[in-house]
C-alpha positions as protocol buffer text, in pm:
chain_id: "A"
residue {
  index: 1
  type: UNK
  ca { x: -2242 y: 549 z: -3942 }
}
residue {
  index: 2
  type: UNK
  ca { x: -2356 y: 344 z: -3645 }
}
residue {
  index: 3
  type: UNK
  ca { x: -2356 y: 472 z: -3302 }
}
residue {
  index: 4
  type: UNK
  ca { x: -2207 y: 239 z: -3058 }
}
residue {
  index: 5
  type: UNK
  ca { x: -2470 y: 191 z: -2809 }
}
residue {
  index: 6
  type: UNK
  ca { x: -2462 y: -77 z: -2473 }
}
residue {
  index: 7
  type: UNK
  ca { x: -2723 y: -372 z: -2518 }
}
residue {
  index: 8
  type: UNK
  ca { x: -2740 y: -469 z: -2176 }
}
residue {
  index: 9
  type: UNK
  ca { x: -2575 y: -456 z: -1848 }
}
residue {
  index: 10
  type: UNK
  ca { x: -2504 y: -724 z: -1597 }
}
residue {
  index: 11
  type: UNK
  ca { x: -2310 y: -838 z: -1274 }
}
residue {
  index: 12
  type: UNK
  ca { x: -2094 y: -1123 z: -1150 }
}
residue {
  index: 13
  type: UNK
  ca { x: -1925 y: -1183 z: -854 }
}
residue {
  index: 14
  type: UNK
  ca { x: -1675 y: -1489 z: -807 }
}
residue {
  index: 15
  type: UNK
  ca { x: -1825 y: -1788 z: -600 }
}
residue {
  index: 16
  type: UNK
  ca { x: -1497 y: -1793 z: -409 }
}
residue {
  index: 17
  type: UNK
  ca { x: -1599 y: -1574 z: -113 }
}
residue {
  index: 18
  type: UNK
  ca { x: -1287 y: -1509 z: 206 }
}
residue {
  index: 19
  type: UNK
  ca { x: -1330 y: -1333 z: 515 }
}
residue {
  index: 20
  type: UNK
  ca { x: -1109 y: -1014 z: 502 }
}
residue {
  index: 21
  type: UNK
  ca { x: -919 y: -1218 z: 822 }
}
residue {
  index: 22
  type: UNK
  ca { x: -868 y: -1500 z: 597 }
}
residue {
  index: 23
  type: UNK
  ca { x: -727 y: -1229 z: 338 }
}
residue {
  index: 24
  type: UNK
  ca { x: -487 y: -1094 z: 615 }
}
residue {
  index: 25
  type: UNK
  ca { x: -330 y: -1400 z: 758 }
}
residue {
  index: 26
  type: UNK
  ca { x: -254 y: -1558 z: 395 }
}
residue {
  index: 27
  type: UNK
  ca { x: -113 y: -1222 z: 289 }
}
residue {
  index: 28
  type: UNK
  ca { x: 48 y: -1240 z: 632 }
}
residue {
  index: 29
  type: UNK
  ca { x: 204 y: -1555 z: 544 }
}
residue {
  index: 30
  type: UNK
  ca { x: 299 y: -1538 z: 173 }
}
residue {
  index: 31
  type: UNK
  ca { x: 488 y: -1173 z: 242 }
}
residue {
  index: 32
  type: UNK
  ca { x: 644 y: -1260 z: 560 }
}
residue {
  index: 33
  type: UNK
  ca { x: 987 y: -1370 z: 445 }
}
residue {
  index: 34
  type: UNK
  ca { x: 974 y: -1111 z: 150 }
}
residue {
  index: 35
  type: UNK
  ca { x: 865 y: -798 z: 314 }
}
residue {
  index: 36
  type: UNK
  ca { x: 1100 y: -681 z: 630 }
}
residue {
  index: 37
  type: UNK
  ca { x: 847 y: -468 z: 725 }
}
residue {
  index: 38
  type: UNK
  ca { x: 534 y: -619 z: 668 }
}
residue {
  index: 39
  type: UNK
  ca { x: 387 y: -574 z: 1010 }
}
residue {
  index: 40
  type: UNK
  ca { x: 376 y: -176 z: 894 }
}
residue {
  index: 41
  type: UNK
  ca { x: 183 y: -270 z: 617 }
}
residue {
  index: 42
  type: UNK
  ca { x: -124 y: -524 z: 790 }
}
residue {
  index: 43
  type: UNK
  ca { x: -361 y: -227 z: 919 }
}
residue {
  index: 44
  type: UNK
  ca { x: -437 y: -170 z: 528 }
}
residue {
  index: 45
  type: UNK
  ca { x: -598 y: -465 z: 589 }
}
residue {
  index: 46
  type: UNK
  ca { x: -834 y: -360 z: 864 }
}
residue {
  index: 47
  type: UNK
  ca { x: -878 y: 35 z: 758 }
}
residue {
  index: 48
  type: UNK
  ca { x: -989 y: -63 z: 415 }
}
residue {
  index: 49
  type: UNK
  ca { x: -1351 y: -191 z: 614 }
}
residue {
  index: 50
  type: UNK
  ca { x: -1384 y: -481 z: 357 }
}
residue {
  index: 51
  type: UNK
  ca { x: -1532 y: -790 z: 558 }
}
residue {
  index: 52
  type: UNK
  ca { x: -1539 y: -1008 z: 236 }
}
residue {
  index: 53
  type: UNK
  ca { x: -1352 y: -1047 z: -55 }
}
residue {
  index: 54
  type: UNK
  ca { x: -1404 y: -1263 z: -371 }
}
residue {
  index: 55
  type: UNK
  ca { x: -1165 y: -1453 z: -550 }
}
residue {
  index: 56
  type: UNK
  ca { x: -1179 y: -1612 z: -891 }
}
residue {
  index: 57
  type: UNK
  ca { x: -1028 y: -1948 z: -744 }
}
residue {
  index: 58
  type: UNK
  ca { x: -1034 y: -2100 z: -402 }
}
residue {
  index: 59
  type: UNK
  ca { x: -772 y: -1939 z: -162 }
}
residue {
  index: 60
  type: UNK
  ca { x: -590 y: -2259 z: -156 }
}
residue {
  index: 61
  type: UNK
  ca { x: -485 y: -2249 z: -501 }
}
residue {
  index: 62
  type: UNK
  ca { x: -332 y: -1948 z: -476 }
}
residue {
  index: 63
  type: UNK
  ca { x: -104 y: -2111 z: -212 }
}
residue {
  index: 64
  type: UNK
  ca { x: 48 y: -2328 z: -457 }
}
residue {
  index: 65
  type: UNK
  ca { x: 233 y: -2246 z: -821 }
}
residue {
  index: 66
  type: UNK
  ca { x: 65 y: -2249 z: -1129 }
}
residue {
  index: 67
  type: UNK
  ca { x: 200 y: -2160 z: -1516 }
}
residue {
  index: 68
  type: UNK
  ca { x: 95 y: -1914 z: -1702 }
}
residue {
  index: 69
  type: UNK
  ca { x: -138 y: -2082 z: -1861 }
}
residue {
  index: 70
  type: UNK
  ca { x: -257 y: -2252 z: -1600 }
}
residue {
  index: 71
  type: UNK
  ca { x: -335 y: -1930 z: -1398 }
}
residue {
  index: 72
  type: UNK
  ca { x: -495 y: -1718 z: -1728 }
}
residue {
  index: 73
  type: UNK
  ca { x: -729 y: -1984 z: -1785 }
}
């Protein structure tokens, strides 16, 4: 029997980068009418010490709806 064994190792990060202010207002904005308490919840935003974040897509498109297939592809 074979032993499993791992060829090679590698990185990727998403070429989508957003400030961690960016994160916070769109967050801010999509929960707002959802979330009665949201303003409770924000500080995650600054005591996780993230400056930037990257997202698969632009942040734009995740203002708008998408299908399912349209957002696993």
């Amino acid at each position: 029997m074979t032993i499993p064994t791992i060829a090679a190792v590698g990185t990727a990060v998403p070429g989508n980068p957003v400030s961690q202010d960016d994160i916070r207002n769109f967050a801010a904005a999509l929960f707002r009418e959802g979330l009665p308490h949201l303003e409770r919840l924000m500080p995650v935003f600054e005591n996780a010490s993230i400056e930037k974040r990257y997202l698969a897509q632009p942040l734009e498109w995740y203002r708008m709806q998408h299908t399912f297939s349209e957002a696993n592809t």
